[in-house]
N, C-alpha and C positions, 0 to 999 in steps of 0.2 A: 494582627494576624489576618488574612488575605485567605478564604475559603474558594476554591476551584473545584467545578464539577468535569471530568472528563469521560465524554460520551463514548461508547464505546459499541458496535457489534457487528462486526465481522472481522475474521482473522489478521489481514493486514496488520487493521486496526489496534488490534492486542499489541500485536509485533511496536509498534511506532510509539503506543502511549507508554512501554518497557522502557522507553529512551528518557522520557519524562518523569514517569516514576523514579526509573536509578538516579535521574539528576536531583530532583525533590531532595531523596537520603546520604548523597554524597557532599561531601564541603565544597564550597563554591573554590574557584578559582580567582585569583587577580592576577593577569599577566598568564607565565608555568606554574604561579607559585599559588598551592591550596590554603585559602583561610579556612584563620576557624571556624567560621560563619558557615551553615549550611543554609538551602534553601528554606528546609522543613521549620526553621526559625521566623520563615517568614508566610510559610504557605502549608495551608492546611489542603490537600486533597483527597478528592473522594471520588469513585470510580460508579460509572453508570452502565450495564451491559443494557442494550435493547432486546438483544436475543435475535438479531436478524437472521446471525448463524448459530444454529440448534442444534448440531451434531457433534458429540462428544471431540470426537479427533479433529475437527475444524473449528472447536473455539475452548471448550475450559482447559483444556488439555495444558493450552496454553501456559494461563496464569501460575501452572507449577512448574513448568518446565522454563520459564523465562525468570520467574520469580521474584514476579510483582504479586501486589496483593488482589486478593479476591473481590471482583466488584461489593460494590455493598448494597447496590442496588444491582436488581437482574429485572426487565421489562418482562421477559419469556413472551415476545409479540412472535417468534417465527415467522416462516415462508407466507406469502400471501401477493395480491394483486398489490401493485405499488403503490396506489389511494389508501387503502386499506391498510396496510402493513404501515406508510408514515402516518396515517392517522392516531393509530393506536399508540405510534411514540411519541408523536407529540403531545397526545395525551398525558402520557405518562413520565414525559422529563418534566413538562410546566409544572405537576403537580412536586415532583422532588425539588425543583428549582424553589417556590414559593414555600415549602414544606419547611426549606433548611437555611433560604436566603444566603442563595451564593451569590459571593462578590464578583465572578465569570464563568465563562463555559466555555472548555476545551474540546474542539472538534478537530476533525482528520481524515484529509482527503476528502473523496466523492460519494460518499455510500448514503441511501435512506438514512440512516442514523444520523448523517449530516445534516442534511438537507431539516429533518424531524428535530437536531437540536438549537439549526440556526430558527427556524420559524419559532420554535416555543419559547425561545429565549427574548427573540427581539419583540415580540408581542407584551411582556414585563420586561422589556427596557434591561435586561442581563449583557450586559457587554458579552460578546463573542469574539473567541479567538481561535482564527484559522489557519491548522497547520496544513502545508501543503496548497497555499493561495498560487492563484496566478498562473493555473494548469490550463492548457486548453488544446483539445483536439480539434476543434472548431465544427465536430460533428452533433450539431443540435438531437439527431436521432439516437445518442445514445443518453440513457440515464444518467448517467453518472456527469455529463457534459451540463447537465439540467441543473445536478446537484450541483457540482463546486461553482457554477455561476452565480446563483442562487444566496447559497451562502458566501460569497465573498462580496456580494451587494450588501447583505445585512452585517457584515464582520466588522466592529471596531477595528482590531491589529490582524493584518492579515503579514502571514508568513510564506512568503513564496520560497523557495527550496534551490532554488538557482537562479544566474542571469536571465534565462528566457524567462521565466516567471515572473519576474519583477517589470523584464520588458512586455508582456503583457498585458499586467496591470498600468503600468505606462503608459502604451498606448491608445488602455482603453478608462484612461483620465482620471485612476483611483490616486496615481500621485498629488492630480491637480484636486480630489474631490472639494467638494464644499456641504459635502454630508456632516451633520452633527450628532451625536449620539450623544450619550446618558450625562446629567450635566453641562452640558455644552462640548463637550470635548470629542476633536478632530477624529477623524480617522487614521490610523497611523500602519505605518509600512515596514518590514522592516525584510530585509535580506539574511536569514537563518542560516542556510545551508539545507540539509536535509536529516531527519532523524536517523532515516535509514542508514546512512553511512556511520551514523555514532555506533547504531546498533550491529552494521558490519564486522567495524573494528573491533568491537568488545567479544562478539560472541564466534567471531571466527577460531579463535584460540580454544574455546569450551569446546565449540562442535566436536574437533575431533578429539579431544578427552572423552563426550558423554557422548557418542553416536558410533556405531560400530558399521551405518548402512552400504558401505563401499566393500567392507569386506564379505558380508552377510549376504549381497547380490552379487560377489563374486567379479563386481567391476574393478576396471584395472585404470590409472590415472591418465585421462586424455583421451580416454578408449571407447568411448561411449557420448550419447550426447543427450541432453535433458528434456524432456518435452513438457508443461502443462497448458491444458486447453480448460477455461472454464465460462468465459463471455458466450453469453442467452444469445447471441449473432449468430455464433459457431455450432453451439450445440443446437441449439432450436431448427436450426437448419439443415434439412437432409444434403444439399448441392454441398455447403461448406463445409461440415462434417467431413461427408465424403471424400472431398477434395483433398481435406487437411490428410487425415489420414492414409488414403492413398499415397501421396506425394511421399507419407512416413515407412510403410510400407517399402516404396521401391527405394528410399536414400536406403535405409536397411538393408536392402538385399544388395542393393548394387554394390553398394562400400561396406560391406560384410561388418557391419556396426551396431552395436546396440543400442535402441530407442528406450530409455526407462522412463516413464508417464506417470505419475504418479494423480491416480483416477479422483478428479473431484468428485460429490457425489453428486452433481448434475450431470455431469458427464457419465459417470458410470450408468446411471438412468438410464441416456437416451440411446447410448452407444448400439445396443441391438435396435432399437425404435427406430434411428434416422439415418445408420450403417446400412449401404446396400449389402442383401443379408450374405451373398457371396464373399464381399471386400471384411464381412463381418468374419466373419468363418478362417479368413487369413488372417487378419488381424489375433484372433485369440489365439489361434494355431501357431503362429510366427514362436518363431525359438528369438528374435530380433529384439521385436515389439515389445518390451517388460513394462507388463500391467503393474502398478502395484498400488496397495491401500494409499488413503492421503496421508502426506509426508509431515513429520513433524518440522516445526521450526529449523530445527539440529539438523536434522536428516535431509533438512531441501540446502540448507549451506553448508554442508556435505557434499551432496551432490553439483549443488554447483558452482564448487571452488574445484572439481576435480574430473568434471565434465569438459568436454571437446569445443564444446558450443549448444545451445542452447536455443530451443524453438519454443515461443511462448503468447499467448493471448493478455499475461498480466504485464499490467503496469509494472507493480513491485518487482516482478523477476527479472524484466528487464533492467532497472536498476541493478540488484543485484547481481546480473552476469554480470554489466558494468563493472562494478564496484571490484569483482573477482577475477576482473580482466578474461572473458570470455566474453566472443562474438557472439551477437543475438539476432533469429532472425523471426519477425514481429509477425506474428500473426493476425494481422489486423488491416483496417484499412485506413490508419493512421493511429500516430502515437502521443503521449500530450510530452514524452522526454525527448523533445525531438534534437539533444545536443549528444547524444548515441547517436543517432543516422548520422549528422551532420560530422561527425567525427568517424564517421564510417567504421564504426565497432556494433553497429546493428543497420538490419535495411527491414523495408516495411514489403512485404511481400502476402499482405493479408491474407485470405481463403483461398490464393488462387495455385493451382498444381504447377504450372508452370516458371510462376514466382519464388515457390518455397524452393522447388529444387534448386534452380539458379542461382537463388540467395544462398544458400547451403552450398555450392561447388564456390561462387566467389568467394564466400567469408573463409574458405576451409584452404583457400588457395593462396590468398593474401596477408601480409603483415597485418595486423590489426593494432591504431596506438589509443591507447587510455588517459587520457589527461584529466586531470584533477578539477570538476567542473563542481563537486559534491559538496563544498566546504569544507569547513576546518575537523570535522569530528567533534565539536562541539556545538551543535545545532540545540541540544534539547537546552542546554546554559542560555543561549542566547536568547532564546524563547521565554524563558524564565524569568531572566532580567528583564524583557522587556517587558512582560504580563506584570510583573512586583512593582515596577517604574510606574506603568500607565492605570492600575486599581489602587495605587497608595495617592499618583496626581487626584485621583474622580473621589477619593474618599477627602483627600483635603478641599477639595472644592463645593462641597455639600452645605 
């Protein structure tokens, strides 16, 4: 038996390691056809919250409503300066890590909690395995650009989630490495797919059983479009802010449409703080603009399987309009899923007013095609296989 630690604390997060967990407890497949064999025969795992994200509705909420289990470890590090906030994970995985001697460490994506479980890991020689390798916006000035580098130089098995991911790591020599890790053993690559599309398929069918929020907002299907804003670029900034929201403003009014935003709590902070207090004033006022609390899992694919299209600062959303065949237009000023632009079902129109509108009358105007860039829906198996492969090779070779 094969002991896996999966680090976990921010939302996304939760969301992605749901795909891992249900494969864990489900019978393995060979071909279409399910063995008897489950994972859980072969892997024991254990869940590690850091606690990056500390508010009720954007993180335990989760664990019952996805229905995986309860971390077993909870860090409770919270919001803090970026040294500061990984210092204290790192602290505090190394100690779980050497406490219970795990055979790896499962990470995800770009977050401190990544960055905090590859450093504590690879410092005691802990093979790491990273979901979501081979991302890159190529913009060094964001955090998260810092993390998944970071961690995919210290990763044993990295898991890129699409062809550009993989040609990333490609080209930037992780194919060819000559890196050794724990035992001698190589580094290894492998082409996954993505979780998030396992977790698409599965929980699209649930949403609308357990989620009522379409009818409850009195939204009608195709009739509205989805906004969320949460990247420290955007909000921290009164020009971007501004801009964003403006631009939200006038698509509203002009195409008598409703904007439903479902308010992170950074956003909801700064919104009177960095809102010129006038644009503020309409914004709240707008019969258009639908403020609403943070959405839950169900409730955000809800909304955006039945949304118009889709204006967004997350990585993950954008995926997910993807995945629910809705146009996305990026609020950013680049994206690391850049096989959405390039298939021209989203365009990158970052903070700027003039960009968002545009992008919103294009995308709203033209055919939009979705090709199947995601994987098989099988991402979290393949992950699996390959983690039970490559800790059963390092324990025979001891």
């Amino acid at each position: 038996m094969i002991k896996i630690l999966t680090v976990i604390g921010a939302r996304p997060q939760i969301i992605k390691a749901a795909a891992i967990s249900r494969a864990v407890r489900e019978r393995r497949r060979v071909g279409e056809l399910c063995s008897g064999m489950r994972f859980a025969d072969e892997v024991t795992e254990k869940i590690l919250h850091t606690g990056q994200h500390y508010d009720e509705n954007m993180s335990a909420v989760f664990f019952d409503e996805l229905g995986i289990p309860q971390p077993d470890y909870n860090l409770g590090v919270g919001s803090g300066k970026h040294g500061e906030q990984t210092a204290k994970m790192i602290a505090g995985i190394e100690e779980v890590l050497m406490q219970e001697q795990f055979d790896g460490i499962l990470l995800y994506g770009d977050t401190n909690s990544t960055l905090a479980g590859a450093v504590a890991a690879s410092k005691i020689h802990v093979p790491i395995f990273h979901v979501e390798a081979g991302l890159r916006s190529h913009n060094m000035a964001m955090p998260e650009e810092v993390n998944r580098i970071v961690c995919d130089q210290l990763s044993s098995v990295l898991f890129p989630p699409t062809e550009t991911g993989l040609r990333n790591l490609m080209e930037e020599g992780f194919l060819k490495s000559t890196a050794r890790f724990k035992n001698g053993k190589d580094r290894v690559v492998v082409n996954s797919g993505d979780v998030m599309y396992d977790n698409s398929l599965y929980y699209s069918g649930l949403a609308k059983e357990k989620c009522d929020i379409i009818q409850r907002l009195g939204l009608r299907q195709g009739g509205y479009v989805l906004a969320t804003i949460h990247r420290d670029n955007n909000t921290d900034s009164k020009e971007r802010l501004t801009s964003i929201f403006q631009a939200l403003l006038d698509i509203s009014e002009k195409d008598k449409i409703d904007i439903v935003l479902p308010l992170h709590p950074r956003t909801a902070k700064l919104l009177s703080v960095n809102l010129e207090p006038k644009l503020c004033e309409k914004v709240l006022a707008s019969k258009c603009i639908r403020l609403i609390p943070p959405a839950s899992f169900f409730e955000i694919i809800e909304l955006e399987q039945n949304a118009k299209l889709v204006m967004t600062d997350s990585g993950g959303v954008q995926k997910e309009s993807f995945f629910f065949e809705r146009p996305c237009v990026i609020l950013r000023p680049e994206t690391e899923w850049v096989e959405i632009v390039e298939h021209g079902a989203g365009i990158i129109a970052d903070a700027d007013y003039d960009r968002i509108v545009k992008a919103y009358e294009e995308l709203t105007d033209r055919t939009v095609r979705f090709p199947k860039l995601f994987g098989d829906g099988k991402a979290a198996e393949h992950i699996l296989e390959a983690i039970v492969e490559y800790l059963h090779e390092v324990k025979s070779e001891k």
